[in-house]
C-alpha positions as CSV (number, residue, x, y, z in Angstrom):
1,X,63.4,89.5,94.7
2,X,66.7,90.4,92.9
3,X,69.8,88.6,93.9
4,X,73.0,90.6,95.4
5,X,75.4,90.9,92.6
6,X,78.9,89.5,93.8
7,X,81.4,92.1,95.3
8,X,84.9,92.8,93.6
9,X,87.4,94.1,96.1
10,X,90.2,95.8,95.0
11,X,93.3,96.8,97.2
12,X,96.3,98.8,96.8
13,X,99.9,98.4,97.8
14,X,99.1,100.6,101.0
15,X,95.6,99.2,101.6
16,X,94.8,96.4,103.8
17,X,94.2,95.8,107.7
18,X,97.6,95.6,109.3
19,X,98.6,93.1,112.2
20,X,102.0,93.6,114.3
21,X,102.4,89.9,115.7
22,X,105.5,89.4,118.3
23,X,107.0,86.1,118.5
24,X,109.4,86.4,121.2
25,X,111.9,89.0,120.3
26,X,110.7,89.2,116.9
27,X,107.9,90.4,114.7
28,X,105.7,89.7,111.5
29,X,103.9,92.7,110.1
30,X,100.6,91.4,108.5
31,X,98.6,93.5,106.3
32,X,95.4,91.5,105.1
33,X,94.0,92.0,102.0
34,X,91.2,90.2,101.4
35,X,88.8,88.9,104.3
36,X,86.9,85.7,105.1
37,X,84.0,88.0,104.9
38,X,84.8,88.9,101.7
39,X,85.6,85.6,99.6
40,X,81.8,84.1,101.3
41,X,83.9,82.1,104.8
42,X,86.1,80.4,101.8
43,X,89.9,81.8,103.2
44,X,91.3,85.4,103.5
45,X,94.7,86.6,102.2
46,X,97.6,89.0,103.0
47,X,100.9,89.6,102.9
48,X,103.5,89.3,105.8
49,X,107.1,90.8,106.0
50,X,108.8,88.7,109.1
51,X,112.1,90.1,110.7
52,X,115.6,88.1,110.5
53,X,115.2,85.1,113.3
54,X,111.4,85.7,113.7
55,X,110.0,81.7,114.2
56,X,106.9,80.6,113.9
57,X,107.0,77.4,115.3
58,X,105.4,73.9,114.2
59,X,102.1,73.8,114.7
60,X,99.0,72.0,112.9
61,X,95.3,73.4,111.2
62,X,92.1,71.9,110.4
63,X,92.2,73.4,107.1
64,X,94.7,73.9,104.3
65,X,97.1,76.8,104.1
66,X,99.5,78.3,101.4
67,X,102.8,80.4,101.5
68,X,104.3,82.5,98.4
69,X,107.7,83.6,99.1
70,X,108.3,87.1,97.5
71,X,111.5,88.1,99.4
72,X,114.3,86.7,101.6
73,X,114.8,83.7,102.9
74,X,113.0,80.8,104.8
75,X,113.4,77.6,106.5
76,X,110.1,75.4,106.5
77,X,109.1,73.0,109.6
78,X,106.8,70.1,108.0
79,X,106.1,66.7,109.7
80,X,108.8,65.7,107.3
81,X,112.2,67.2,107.0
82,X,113.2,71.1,107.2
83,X,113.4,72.8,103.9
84,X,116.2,74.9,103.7
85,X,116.8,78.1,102.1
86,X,113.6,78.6,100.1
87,X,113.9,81.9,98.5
88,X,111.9,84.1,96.3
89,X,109.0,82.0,93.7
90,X,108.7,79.3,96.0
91,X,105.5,78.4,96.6
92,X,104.6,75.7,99.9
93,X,101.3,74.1,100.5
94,X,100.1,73.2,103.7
95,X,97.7,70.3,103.8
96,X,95.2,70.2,106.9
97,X,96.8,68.8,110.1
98,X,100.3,68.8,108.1
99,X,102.8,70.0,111.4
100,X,104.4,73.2,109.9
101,X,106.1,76.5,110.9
102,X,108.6,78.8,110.1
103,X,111.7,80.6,110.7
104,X,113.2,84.0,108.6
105,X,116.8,83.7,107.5
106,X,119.2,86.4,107.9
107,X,117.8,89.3,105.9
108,X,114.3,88.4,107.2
109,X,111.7,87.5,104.3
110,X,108.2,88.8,102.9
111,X,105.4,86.4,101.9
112,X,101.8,86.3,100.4
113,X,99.5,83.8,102.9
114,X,95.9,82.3,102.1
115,X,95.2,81.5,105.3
116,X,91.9,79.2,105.9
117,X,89.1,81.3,107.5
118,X,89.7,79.4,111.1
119,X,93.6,81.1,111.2
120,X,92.0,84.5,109.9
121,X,89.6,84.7,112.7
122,X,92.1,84.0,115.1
123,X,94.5,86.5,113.7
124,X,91.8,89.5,113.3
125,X,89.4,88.6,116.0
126,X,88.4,92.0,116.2
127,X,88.3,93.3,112.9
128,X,86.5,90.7,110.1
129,X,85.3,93.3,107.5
130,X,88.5,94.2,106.0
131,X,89.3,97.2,104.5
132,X,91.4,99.7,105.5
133,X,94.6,100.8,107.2
């Protein structure tokens, strides 16, 4: 029986499944790029642009998570103190059951996020194949 060759996904600029999340008076606009489905359960990936004052708040995971800042400004929540102002090629690690969170600084931000395959599902209940737009 032969074996299923791997899969390489490739995704444009305008490709991805996109995710409008409101946090109060604020939103994130998520467009995933790569699902759990799709790297074998591993983690999925996407990339976010978060409105001035939009805060995600602390909260923890089972499983590691990872933030690339491409635009704007950020403050960090971790179980240790705040990091202020982290701008643009700052990269923050989240270890599993770290307390994190967020908040956008003035002009709003734009990241890339590996999000473990537990936060993926829970973000794109509905939609696990990934794709399209």
């Amino acid at each position: 029986m032969e074996q299923e060759r791997p899969r390489v996904v490739r995704r444009g600029p305008d490709d991805g499944d996109l995710l409008v999340l409101e946090m109060g008076p604020h939103r994130a606009h998520i467009t995933r790029k790569a699902a759990r489905t799709e790297t074998d359960g591993h983690w999925a990936l996407g990339e976010a642009w978060q409105e001035p004052g939009f805060d995600n708040p602390p909260h923890t995971h089972d499983e590691a998570e990872a933030f690339y800042v491409l635009e704007g400004s950020y403050t960090f929540y971790t179980d240790a103190d705040p990091v202020e102002e982290v701008g643009p090629g700052t990269f923050v690690f989240i270890p599993p059951g770290a307390v994190h969170g967020f908040r956008t600084g003035p002009q709003g931000g734009k990241l890339i996020c590996l999000w473990p395959s537990t936060v993926e599902a829970a973000f794109f209940n509905d939609r696990t194949g990934g794709g399209s737009r």
